[in-house]
C-alpha positions as CSV (number, residue, x, y, z in Angstrom):
1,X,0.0,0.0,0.0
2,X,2.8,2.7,0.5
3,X,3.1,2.6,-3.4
4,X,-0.1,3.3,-4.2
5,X,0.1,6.0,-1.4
6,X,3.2,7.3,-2.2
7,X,2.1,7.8,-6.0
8,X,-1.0,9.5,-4.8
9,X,1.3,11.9,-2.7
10,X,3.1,12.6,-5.4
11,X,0.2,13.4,-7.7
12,X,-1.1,16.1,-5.2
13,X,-3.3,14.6,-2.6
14,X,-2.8,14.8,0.8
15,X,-2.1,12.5,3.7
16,X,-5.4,12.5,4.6
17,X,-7.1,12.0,1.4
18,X,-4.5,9.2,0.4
19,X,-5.7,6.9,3.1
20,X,-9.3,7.7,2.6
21,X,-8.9,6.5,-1.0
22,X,-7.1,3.4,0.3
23,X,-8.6,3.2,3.3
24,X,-12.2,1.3,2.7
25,X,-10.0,-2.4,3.3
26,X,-9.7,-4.3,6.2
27,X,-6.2,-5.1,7.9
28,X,-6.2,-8.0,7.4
29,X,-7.0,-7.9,3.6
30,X,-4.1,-4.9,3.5
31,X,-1.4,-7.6,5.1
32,X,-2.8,-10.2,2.2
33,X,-2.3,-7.3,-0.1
34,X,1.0,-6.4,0.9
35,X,2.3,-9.9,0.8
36,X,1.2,-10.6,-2.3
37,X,2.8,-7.2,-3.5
38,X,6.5,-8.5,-1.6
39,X,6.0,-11.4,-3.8
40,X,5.2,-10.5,-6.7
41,X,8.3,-7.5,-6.3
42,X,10.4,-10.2,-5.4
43,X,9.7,-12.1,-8.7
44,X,10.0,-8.8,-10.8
45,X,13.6,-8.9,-9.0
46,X,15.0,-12.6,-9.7
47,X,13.9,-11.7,-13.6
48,X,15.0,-8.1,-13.5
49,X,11.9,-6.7,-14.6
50,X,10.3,-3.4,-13.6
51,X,7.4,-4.2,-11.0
52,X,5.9,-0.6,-11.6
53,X,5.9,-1.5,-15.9
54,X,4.3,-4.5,-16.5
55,X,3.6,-6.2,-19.6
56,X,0.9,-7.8,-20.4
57,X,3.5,-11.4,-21.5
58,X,5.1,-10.3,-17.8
59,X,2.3,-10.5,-16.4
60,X,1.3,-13.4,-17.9
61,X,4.9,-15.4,-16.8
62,X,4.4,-14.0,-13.4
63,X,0.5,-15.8,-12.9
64,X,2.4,-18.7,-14.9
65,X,4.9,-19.0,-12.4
66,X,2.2,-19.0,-9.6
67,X,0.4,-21.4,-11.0
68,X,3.6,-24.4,-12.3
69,X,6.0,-23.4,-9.8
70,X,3.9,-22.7,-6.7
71,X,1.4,-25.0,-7.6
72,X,-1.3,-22.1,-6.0
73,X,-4.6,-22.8,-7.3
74,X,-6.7,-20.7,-10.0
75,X,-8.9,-19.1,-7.4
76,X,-5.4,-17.9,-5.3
77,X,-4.2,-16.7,-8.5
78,X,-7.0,-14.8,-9.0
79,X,-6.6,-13.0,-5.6
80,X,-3.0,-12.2,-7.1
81,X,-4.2,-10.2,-9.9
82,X,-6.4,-8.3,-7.5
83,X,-3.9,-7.5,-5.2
84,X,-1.6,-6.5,-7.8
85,X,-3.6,-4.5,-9.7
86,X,-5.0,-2.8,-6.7
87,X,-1.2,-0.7,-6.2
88,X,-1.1,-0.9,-10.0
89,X,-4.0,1.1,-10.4
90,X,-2.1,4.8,-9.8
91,X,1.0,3.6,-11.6
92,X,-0.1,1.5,-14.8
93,X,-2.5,1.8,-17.9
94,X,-2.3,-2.1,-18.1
95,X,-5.6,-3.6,-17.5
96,X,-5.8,-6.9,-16.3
């Protein structure tokens, strides 16, 4: 979440409006969130890839990876792509 903060900063709104806009989650789905984030950062790493520039074929090796090498299921994967897309959102045009 402090990406998604960080870029709203930086566009012009204001501490407090920040968290209002990514406030509406639970704690508990933020700490999902955020893990999901570490790991998908941490992939974007090993392959030397831009986490904040995704493709859509990145993106696509990333859930791939998930999926053969994690064996996570469809539905988990799915949760993923929410996550991800959720700090995406104020950085990316990339709709997935």
């Amino acid at each position: 979440m402090a990406v998604a903060k960080q870029n709203l900063q930086e566009q012009g709104f204001t501490d407090d409006i920040a968290d209002r806009i990514l406030g509406p989650q639970r704690q508990s789905t933020k700490n999902m969130y955020r893990s999901r984030w570490t790991k998908y950062t941490d992939w974007c790493e090993q392959n030397q890839k831009d986490p904040l520039s995704p493709t859509l074929p990145m993106m696509a090796d990333f859930l791939n990876y998930l999926f053969k090498e994690k064996h996570l299921k469809p539905s988990t994967i799915e949760g993923y792509k929410t996550a991800i897309a959720s700090q995406l959102k104020f950085h990316s045009t990339i709709d997935f």
